[in-house]
C-alpha positions in Angstrom: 13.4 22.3 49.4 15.8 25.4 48.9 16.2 27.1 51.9 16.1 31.0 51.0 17.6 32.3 54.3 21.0 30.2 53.5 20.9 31.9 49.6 20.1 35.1 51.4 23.0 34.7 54.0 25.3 34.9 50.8 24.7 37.8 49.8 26.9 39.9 51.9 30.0 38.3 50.1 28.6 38.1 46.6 27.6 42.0 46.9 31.7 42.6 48.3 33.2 40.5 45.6 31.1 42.0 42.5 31.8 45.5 44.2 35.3 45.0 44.0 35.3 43.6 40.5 33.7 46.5 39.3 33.8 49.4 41.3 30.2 50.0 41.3 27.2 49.4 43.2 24.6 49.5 41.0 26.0 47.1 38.9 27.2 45.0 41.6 23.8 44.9 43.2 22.0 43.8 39.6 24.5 41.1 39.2 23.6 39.5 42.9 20.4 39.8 41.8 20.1 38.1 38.8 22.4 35.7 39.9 20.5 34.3 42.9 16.9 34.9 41.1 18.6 32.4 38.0 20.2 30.1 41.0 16.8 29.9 42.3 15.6 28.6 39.2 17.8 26.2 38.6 16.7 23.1 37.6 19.0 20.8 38.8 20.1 22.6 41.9 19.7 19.6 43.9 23.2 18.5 42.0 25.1 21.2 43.7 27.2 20.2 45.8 28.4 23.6 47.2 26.2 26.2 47.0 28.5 29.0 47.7 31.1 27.9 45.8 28.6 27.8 42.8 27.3 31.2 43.8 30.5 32.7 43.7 31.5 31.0 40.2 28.4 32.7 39.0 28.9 36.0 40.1 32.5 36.2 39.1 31.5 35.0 35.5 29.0 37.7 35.1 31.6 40.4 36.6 34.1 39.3 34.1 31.7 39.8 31.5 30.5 43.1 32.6 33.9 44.8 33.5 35.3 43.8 29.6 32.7 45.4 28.3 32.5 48.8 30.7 36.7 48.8 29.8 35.7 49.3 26.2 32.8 52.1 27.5 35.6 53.6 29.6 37.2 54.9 26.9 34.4 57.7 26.2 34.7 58.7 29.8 35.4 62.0 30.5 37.7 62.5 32.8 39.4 60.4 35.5 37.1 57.4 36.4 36.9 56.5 40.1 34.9 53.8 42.1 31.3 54.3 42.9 32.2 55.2 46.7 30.2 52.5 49.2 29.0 53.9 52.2 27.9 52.8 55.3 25.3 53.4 57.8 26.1 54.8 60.5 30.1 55.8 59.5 32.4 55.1 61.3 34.4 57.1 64.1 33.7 60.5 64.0 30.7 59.8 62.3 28.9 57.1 64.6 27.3 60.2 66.8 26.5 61.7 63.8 24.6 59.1 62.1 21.8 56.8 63.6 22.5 53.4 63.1 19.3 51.3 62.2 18.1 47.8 62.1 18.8 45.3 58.9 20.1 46.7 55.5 17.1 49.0 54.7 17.7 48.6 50.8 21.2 50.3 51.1 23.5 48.0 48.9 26.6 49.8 50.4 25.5 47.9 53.6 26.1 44.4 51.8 29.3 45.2 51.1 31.7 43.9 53.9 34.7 45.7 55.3 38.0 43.9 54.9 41.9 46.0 55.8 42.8 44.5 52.9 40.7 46.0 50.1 40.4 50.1 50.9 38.9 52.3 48.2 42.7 53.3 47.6 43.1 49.4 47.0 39.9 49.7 44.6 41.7 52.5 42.8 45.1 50.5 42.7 42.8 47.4 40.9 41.9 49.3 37.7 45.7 48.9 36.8 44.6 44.9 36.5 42.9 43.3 33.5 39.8 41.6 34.3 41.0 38.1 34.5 44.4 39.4 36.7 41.5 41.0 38.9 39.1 38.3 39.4 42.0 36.0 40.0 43.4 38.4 42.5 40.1 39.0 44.3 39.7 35.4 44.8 42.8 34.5 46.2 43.9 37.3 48.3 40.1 38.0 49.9 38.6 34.5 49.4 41.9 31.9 50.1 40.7 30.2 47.2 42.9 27.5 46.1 44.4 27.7 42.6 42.1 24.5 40.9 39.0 26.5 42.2 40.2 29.7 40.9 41.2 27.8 37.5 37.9 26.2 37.4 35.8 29.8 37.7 38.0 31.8 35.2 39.1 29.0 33.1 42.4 29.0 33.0 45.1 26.0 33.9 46.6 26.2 37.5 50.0 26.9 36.4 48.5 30.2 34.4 46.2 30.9 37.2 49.7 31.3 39.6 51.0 33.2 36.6 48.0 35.7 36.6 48.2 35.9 40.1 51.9 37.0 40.6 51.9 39.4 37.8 48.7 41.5 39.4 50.9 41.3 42.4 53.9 43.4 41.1 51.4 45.7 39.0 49.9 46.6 42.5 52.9 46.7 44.1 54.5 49.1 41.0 51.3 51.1 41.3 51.8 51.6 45.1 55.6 52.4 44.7 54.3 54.8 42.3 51.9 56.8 44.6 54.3 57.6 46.9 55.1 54.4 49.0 51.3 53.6 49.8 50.5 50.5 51.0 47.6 48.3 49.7 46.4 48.5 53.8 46.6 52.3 54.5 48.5 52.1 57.7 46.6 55.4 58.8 43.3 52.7 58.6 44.6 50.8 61.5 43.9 54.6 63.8 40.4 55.7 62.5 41.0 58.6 65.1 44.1 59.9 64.3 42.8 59.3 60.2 40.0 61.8 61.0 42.2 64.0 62.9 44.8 64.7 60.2 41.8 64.7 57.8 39.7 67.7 59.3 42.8 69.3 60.5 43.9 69.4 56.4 40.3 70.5 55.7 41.1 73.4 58.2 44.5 74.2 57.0 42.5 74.8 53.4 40.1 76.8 55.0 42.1 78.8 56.9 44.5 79.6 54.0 47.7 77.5 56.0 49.3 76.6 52.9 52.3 75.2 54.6 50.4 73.3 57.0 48.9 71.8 54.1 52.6 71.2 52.2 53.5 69.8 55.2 50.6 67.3 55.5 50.9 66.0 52.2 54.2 63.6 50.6 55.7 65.6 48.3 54.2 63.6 44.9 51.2 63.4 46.5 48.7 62.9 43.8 44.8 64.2 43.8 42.3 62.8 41.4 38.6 64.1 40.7 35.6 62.7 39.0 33.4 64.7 37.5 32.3 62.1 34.8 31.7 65.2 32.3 28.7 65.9 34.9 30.0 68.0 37.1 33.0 70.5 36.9 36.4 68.5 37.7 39.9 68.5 36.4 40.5 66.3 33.9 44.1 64.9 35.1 45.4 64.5 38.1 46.8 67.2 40.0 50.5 66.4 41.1 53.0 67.4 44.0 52.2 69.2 47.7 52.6 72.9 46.8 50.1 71.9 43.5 47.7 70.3 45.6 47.6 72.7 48.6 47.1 75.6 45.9 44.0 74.1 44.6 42.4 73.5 47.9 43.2 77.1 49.3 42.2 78.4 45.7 38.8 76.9 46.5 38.6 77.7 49.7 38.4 80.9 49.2 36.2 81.0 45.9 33.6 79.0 48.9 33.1 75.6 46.4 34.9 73.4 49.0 31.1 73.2 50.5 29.4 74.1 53.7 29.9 71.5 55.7 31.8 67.8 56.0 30.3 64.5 57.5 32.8 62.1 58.7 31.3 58.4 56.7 33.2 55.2 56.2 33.5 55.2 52.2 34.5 51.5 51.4 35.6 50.7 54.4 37.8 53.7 54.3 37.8 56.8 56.7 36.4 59.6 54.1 33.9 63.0 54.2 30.3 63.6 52.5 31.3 67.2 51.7 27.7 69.2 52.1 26.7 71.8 49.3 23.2 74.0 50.1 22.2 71.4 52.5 23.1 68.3 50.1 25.9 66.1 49.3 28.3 67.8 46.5 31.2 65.5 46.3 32.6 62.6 48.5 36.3 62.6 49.4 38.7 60.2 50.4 42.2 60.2 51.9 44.8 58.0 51.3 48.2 58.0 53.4 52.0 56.2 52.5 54.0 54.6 55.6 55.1 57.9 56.5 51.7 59.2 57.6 51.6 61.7 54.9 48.7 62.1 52.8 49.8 60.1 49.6 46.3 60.4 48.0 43.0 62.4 47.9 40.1 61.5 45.7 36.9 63.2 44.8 34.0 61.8 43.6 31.4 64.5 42.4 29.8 62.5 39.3 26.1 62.9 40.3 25.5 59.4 39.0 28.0 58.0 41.6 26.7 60.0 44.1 22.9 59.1 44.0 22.8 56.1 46.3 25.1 58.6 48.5 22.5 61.1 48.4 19.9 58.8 49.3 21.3 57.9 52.1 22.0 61.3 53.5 18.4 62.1 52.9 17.4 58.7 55.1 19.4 59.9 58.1 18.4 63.9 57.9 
């Protein structure tokens, strides 16, 4: 008889590792879904030996699928693309007095999704540099300690390619990191949550207050800034470059008033980041990412309204 509490117990890592293979919740959470719902049906699921194991092929399988196809819809994007941002109840830090925590996972899929140093939504960014296959391979070695025959045996590839695959998504990331200013795939600013929020809202003051070389100073000098707008929502369409560049744009809005109202302090996969408050709802999420200096290396936007709905939905749960 299949025991539906151990299926369910898997869940949590099937909802992380479909997240991180495709940067997006909804689609993660459909995935887990159907994936469990077919494993249920299984016929001879009394032959499987090890259930997670299986669960996990299956998910990654259906990811792989997926993210070769969005790559191909990705080109009609307008805009930079980002990662559906995955938050939390009850935030973290600053945030915990601000949000009340509550009992079980209420329906929130960003709740599934487990917290790990390694993988930070400036990690999740980094992983769009990797093909599908360098991704999947990467996911499950660095976050699962899978061995190299499993890993072969889900993505269907020999060993000896599979430690190929695995070393070359390694020096992308690493080149991708070098490239954004020294950042490190754990932001070393994650390890202090409170000093992460108090350089954050002291930046957000700095733009406020007009202290543009507060805000030169805060940032590494090719800092890099990156908004999604998704053709939905007004956004630049590169990435804004360099300290004095970045700064400019923040004081610039600052003063026009479309920097929002307010800013809640939220974990945003599993990353210290703001629901930025428009007219009493969320606008855009934002995200800070910082090199070994402790410099802000990176600061992401999300305002796509389509990203933003489980977001919203949230914030109108905990008003």
């Amino acid at each position: 008889m299949l025991d539906m509490s151990t299926v369910e117990s898997y869940r949590p890592l099937l909802m992380t590792l479909a997240y991180r293979m495709l940067g997006s919740l909804s689609d993660a959470e459909d995935i887990v879904q159907d994936a469990l719902a077919d494993y249920v049906m299984t016929a001879d699921r009394v032959n499987i030996k090890h259930e997670k194991a299986y669960l996990i092929r299956m998910v990654t399988n259906r990811s792989l699928k997926l993210k070769q196809s969005a790559r191909k819809r990705r080109e009609f994007y307008v805009g930079q693309w980002l990662p559906e941002p995955a938050i939390a109840d009850g935030g973290v830090g600053g945030a915990a007095g601000a949000l009340e925590s509550t009992n079980g996972k209420n329906g929130n899929p960003a709740n599934y999704i487990e917290r790990q140093e390694t993988i930070t939504y400036v990690m999740l960014v980094m992983l769009e540099r990797l093909t599908a296959v360098e991704r999947a391979v990467f996911l499950l070695r660095e976050t699962l300690d899978f061995d190299y025959g499993e890993i072969a045996d889900i993505v269907q590839k020999s060993e000896a390619n599979c430690r190929k695959i695995f070393s070359r998504a390694k020096q992308k990331l690493q080149g991708s990191a070098e490239e954004g200013g020294g950042a490190e795939a754990i932001d070393p600013m994650q390890r202090n949550e409170e000093q992460a929020w108090a350089f954050a809202k002291a930046f957000m003051q700095a733009a406020e207050t007009g202290n543009s070389s507060a805000l030169v100073d805060m940032l590494a000098h090719d800092a890099v800034f990156v908004t999604d707008g998704g053709g939905k929502a007004r956004a630049a369409i590169n990435p804004i470059e360099g300290s004095e560049r970045i700064a400019a744009f923040f004081i610039g809005n600052a003063r026009k008033g479309t920097m929002g109202d307010s800013f809640l302090p939220v974990d945003v996969s599993g990353q210290p980041g703001f629901i930025v408050i428009q007219n009493g709802q969320p606008a855009m999420v934002m995200v800070f990412g910082w090199n070994v200096e402790k410099r802000i290396s990176h600061i992401f936007i999300i305002l796509n309204p389509d990203k933003l709905a489980g977001v919203t939905n949230r914030f109108v749960a905990w008003s």
